[in-house]
Backbone as JSON, one array per atom type, in Angstrom:
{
  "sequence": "XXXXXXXXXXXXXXXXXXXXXXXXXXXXXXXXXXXXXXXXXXXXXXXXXXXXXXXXXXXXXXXXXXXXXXXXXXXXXXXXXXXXXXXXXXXXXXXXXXXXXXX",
  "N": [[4.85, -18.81, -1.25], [4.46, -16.66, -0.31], [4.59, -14.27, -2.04], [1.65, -15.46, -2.77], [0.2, -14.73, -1.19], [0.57, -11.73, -1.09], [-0.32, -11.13, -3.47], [-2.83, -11.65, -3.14], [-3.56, -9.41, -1.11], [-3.22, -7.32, -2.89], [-5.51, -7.28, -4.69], [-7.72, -7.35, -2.75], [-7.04, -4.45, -2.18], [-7.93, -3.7, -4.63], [-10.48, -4.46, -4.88], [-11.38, -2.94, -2.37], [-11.3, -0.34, -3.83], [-13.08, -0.38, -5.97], [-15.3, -0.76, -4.7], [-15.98, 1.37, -2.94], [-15.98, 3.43, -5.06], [-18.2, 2.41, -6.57], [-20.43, 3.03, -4.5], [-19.65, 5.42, -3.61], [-18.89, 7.53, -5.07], [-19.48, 7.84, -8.09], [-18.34, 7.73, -11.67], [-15.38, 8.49, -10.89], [-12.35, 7.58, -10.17], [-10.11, 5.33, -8.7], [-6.62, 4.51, -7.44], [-5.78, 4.25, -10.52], [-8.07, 2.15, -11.39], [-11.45, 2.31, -12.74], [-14.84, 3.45, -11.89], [-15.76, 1.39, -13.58], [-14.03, -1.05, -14.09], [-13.79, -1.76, -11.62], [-16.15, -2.28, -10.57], [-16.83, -4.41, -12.42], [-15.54, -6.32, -10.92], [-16.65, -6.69, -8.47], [-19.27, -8.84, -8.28], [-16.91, -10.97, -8.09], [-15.97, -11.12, -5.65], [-17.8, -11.4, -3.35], [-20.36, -12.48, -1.26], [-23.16, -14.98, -1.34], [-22.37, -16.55, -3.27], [-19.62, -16.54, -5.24], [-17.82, -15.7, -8.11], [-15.93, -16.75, -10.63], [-13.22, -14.32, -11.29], [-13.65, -12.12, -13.97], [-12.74, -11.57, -17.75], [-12.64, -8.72, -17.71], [-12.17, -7.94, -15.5], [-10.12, -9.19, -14.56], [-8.78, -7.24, -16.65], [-8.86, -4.63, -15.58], [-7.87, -4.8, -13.26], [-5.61, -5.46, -14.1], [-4.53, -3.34, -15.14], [-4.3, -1.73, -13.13], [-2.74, 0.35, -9.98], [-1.03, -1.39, -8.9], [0.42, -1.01, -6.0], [-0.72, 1.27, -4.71], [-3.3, 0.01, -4.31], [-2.6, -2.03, -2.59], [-2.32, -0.49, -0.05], [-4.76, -0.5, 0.92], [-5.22, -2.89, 2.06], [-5.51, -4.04, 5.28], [-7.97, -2.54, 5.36], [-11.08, -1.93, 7.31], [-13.09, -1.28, 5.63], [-14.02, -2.95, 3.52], [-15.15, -5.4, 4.68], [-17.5, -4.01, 5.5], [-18.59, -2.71, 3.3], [-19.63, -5.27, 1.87], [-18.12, -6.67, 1.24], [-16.16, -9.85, 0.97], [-12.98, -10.31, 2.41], [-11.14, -12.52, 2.12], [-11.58, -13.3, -0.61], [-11.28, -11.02, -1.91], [-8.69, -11.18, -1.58], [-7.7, -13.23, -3.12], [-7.92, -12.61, -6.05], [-5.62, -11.41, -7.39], [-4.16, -13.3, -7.92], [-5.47, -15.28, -8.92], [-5.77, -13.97, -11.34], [-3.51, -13.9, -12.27], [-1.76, -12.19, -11.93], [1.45, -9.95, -11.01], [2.24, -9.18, -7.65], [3.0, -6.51, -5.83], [6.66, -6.0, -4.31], [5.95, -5.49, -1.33], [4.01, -5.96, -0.59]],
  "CA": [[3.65, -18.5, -0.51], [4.55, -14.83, -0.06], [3.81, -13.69, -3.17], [0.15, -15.44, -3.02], [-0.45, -13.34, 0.06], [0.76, -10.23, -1.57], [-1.39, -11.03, -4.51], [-4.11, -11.38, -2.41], [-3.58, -8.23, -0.89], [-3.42, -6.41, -3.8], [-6.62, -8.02, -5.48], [-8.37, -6.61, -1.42], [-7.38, -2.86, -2.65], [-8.65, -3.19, -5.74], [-11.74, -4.32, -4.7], [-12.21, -2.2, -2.01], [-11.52, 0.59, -4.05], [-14.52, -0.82, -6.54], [-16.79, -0.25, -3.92], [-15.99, 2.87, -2.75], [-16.25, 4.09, -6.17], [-19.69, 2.18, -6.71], [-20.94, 3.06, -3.25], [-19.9, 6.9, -2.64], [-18.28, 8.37, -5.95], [-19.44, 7.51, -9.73], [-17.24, 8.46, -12.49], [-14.34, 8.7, -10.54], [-11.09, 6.51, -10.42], [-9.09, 5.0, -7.7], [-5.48, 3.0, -7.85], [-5.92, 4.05, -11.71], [-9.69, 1.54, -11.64], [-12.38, 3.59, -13.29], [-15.93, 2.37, -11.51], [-16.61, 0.32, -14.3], [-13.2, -1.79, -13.63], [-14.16, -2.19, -10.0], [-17.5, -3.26, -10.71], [-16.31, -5.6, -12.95], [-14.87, -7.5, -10.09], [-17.64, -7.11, -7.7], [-19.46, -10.72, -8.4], [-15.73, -12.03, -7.87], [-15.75, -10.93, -3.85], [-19.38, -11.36, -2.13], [-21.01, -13.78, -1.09], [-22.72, -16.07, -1.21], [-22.09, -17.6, -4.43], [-18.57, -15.77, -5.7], [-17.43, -16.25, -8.99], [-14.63, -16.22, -10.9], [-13.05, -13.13, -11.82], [-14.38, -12.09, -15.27], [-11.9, -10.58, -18.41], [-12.95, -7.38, -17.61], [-12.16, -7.62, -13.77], [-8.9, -9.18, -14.76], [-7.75, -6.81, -17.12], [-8.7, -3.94, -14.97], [-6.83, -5.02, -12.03], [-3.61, -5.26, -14.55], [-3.95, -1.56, -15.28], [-4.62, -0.74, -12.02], [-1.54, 0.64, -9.78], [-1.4, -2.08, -7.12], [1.19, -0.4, -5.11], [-1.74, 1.75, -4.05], [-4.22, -0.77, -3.84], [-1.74, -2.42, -1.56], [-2.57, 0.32, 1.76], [-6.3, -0.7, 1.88], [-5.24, -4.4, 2.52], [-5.96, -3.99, 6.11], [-9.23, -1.3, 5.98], [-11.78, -2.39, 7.91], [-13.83, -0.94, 4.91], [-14.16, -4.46, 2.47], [-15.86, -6.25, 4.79], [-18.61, -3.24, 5.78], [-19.46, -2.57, 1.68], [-19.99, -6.9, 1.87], [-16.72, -7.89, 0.04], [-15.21, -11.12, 1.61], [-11.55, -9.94, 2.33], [-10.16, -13.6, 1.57], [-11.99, -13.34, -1.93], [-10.41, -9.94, -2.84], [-7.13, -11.48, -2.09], [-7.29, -14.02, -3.78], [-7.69, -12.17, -7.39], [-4.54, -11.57, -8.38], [-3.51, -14.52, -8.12], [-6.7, -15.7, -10.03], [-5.82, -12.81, -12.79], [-2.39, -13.92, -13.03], [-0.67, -11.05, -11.68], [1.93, -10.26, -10.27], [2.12, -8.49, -6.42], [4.66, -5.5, -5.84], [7.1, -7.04, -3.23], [5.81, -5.08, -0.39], [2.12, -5.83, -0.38]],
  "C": [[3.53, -17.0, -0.21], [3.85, -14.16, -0.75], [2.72, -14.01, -3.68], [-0.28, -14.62, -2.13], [-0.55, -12.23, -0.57], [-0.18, -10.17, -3.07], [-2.39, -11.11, -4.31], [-5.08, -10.12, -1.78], [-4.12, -7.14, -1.57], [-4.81, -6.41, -4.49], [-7.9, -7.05, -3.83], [-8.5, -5.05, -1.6], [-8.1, -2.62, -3.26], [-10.36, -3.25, -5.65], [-12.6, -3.28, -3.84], [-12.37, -0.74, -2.49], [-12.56, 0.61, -5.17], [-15.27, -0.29, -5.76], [-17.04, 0.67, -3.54], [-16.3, 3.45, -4.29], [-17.48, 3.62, -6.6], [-20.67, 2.81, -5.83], [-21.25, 4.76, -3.51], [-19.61, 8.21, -3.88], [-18.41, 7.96, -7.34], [-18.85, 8.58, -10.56], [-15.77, 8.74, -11.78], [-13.13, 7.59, -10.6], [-10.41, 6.58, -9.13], [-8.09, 3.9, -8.19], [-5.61, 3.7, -9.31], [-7.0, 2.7, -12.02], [-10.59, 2.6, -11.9], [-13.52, 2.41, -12.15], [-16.25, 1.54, -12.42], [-15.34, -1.16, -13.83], [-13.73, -2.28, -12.36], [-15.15, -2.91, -9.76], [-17.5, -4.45, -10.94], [-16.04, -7.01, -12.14], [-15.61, -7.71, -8.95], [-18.2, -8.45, -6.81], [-18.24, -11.74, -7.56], [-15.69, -12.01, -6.17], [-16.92, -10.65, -2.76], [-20.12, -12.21, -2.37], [-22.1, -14.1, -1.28], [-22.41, -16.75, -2.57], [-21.21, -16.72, -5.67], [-18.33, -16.34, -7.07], [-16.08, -15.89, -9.49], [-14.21, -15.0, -11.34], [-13.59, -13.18, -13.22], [-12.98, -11.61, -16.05], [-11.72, -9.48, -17.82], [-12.08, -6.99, -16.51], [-10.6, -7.69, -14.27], [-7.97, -7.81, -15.42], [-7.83, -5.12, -16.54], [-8.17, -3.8, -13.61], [-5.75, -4.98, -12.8], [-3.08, -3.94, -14.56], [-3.86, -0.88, -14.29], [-2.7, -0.63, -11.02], [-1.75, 0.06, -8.22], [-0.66, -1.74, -6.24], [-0.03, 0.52, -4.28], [-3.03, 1.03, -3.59], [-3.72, -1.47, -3.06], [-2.47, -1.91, -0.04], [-4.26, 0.32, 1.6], [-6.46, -1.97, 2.28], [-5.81, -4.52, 3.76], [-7.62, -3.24, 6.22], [-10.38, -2.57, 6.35], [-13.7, -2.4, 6.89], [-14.35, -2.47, 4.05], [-15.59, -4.73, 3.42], [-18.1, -5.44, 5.19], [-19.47, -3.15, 4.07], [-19.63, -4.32, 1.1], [-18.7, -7.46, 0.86], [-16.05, -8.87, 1.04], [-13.61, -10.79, 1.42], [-10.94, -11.09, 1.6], [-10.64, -13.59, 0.02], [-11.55, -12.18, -2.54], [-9.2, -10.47, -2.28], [-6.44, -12.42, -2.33], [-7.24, -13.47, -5.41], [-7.05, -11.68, -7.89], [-4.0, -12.53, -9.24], [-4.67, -15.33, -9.11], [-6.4, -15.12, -11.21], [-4.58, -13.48, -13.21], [-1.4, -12.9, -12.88], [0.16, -11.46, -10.52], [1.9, -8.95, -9.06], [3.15, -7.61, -6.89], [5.1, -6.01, -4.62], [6.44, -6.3, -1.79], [4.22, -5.35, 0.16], [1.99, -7.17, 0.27]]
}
């Protein structure tokens, strides 16, 4: 059960660093996510009618460096740019990844 949390977690960075990069900064990269990665995963974390992660989302969360997407688990940011925290951390674990033990 740990390591769905922590894959949860991680899947919460990535998204919220999607949005920040949709929101405030195009062309730029966070975690190693370009905005198009982040986007990608969008759909997967807002409501009301979420879907599953896509390829895309997936395989830009693999490249991404979840150790850093890790320290926005808590930000208060997700839920202000409309991402459902429990829906970004659940997409790791949707992708198939795996957490870094600390997240």
């Amino acid at each position: 059960m740990p390591m769905k949390g922590s894959k949860v977690g991680v899947l919460g960075m990535v998204v919220l660093g999607l949005l920040l990069i949709v929101e405030f900064a195009s062309g730029m990269s966070i975690c190693n996510m370009n905005d198009d990665g982040l986007t990608s995963c969008k759909p997967s974390v807002t409501q009301p009618n979420p879907v599953e992660p896509s390829a895309s989302c997936c395989e830009a969360l693999s490249g991404a460096d979840l150790s850093c997407l890790c320290s926005y688990r808590n930000s208060f940011v997700l839920p202000s740019l409309g991402i459902d925290p429990q829906l970004a951390l659940a997409l790791p674990t949707k992708c198939n990844l795996t957490s870094p033990p600390n997240c």
